[in-house]
C-alpha positions as CSV (number, residue, x, y, z in Angstrom):
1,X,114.0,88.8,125.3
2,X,111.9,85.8,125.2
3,X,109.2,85.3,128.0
4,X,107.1,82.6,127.7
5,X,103.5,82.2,129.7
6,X,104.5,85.0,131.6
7,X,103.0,84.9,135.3
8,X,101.9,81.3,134.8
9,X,101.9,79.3,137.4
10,X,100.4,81.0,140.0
11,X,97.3,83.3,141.3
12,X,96.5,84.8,138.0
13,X,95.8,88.1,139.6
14,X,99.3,88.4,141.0
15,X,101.0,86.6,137.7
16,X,99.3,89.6,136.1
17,X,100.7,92.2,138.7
18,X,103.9,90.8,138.5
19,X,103.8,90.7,134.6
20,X,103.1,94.3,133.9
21,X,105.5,95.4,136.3
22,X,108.7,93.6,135.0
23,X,107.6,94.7,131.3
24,X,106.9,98.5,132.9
25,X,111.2,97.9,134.1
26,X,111.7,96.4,130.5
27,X,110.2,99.2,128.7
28,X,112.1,101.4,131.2
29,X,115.3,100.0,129.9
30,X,114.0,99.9,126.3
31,X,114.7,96.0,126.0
32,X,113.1,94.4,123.3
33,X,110.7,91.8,124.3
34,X,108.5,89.4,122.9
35,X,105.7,87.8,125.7
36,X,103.2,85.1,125.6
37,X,100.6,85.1,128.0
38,X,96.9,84.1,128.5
39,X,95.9,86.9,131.2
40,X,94.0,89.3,130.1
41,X,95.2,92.4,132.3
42,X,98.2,91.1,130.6
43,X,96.2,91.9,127.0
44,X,94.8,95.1,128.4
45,X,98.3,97.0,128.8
46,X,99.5,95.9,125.6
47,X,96.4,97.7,124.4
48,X,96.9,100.9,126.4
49,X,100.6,101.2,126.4
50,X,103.1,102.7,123.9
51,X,105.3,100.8,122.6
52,X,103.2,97.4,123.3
53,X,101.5,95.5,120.9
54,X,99.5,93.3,121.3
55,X,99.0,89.8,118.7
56,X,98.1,86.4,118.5
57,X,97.5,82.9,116.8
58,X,94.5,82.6,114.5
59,X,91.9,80.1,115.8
60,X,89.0,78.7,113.7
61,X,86.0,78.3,116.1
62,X,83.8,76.7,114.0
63,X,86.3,73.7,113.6
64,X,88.1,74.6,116.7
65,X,91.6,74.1,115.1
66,X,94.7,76.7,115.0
67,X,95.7,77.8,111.7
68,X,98.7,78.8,112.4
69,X,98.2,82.5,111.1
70,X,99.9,85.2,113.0
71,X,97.6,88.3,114.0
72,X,99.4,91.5,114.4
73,X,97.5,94.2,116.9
74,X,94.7,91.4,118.3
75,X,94.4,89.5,121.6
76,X,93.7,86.2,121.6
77,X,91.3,84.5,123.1
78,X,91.3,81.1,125.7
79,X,88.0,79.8,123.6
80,X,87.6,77.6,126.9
81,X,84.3,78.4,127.4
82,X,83.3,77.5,123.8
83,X,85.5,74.7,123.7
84,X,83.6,73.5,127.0
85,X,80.1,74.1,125.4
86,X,81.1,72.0,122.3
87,X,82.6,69.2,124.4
88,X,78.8,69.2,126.2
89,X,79.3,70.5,129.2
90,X,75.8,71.9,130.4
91,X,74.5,75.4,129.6
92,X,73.9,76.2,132.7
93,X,77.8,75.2,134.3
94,X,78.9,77.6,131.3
95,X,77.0,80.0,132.0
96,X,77.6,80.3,136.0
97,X,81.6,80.2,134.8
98,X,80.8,83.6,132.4
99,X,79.1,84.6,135.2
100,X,82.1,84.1,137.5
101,X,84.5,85.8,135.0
102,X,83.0,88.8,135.4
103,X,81.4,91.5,133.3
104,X,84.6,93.3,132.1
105,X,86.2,90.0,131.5
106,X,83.5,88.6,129.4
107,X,83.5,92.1,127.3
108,X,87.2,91.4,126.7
109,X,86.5,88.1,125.2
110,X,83.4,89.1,123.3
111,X,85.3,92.0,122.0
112,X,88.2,89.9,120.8
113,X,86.0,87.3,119.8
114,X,84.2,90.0,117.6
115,X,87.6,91.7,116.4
116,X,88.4,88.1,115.1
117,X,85.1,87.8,113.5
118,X,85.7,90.8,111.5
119,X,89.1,90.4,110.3
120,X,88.2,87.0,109.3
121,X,85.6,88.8,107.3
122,X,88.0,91.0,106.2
123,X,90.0,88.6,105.3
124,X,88.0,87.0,103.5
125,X,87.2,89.9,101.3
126,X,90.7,91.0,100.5
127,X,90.9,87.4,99.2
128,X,88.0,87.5,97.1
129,X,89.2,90.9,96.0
130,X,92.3,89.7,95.0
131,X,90.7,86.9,92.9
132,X,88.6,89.3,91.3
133,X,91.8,91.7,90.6
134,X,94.0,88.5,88.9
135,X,90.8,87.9,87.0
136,X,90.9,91.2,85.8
137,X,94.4,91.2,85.1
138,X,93.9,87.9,82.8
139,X,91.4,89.4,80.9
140,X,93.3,92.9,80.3
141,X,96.5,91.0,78.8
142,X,94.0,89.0,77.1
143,X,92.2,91.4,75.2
144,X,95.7,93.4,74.9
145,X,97.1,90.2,72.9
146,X,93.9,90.1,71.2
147,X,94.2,93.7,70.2
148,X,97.9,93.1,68.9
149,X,96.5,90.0,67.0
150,X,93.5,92.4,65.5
151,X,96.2,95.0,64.4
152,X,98.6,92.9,62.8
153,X,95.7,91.8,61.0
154,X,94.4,95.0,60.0
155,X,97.8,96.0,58.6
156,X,98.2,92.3,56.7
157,X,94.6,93.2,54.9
158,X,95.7,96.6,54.4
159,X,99.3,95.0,52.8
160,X,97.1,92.7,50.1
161,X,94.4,95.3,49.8
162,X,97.2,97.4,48.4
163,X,98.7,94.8,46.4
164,X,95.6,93.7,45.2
165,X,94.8,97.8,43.8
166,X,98.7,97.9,42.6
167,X,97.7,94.6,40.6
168,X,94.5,96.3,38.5
């Protein structure tokens, strides 16, 4: 099953409520479902829950674009407050709305916004890992075909050294 923006559409609080208790019957009945959702209760029982998972849509803050990479076991994040800084809205509107969101809220989305820090990090290194390892590579079969070329030319100069002593 397919449930798209699940809870939308009304008090978020109560789209939340609702949410977790139609996936609690769904996990009941062992239906497979996939959900989208922006609430972050929503996000939170993923988190806690067997047989949840949570995942989302790569987002590049610094150029505030998607990029359309799936990430498996991390919350995403609204960015709205970012996106509302960068569009100028004043400091001190976006920082009365953090205010409003609440402590636990605003850990979620610095903790998310950190997770997605780090695995873009990460990400970054397995890359540069993996360049480093084809590098590697490219040199091992280089000097391996080098090797063959220095063998067969050791046993050519051994072949006319030998003639060479045969023809004395």
């Amino acid at each position: 099953m397919l449930i798209d923006e699940i809870g939308a559409g009304t008090d978020p609080q109560e789209g939340a409520s609702l949410s977790i208790a139609a996936l609690e019957q769904l996990l009941a009945r062992r239906v497979p479902t996939i959900v989208t959702t922006h609430h972050s209760a929503m996000k939170a029982f993923a988190h806690s829950t067997d047989r949840c998972a949570n995942g989302s849509m790569e987002f590049d803050v610094a150029s505030f674009r998607p990029t359309y990479r799936f990430r498996p076991h991390i919350p995403g994040s609204s960015y709205a407050l970012d996106i509302a800084r960068r569009a100028g809205l004043p400091d001190d509107l976006i920082g009365r709305a953090k205010a409003l969101l609440g402590g636990e809220r605003s850990k979620l989305e610095d903790l998310i916004a950190s997770l997605s820090e780090k695995l873009a990090r990460y990400d970054s290194l397995v890359r540069d890992q993996q360049d480093k390892t084809s590098l590697v590579t490219a040199q091992e079969e280089d000097y391996h075909r080098k090797l063959e070329r220095l063998k067969e030319r050791e046993k050519q100069l051994k072949r006319q050294a030998k003639r060479k002593w045969k023809s004395y």
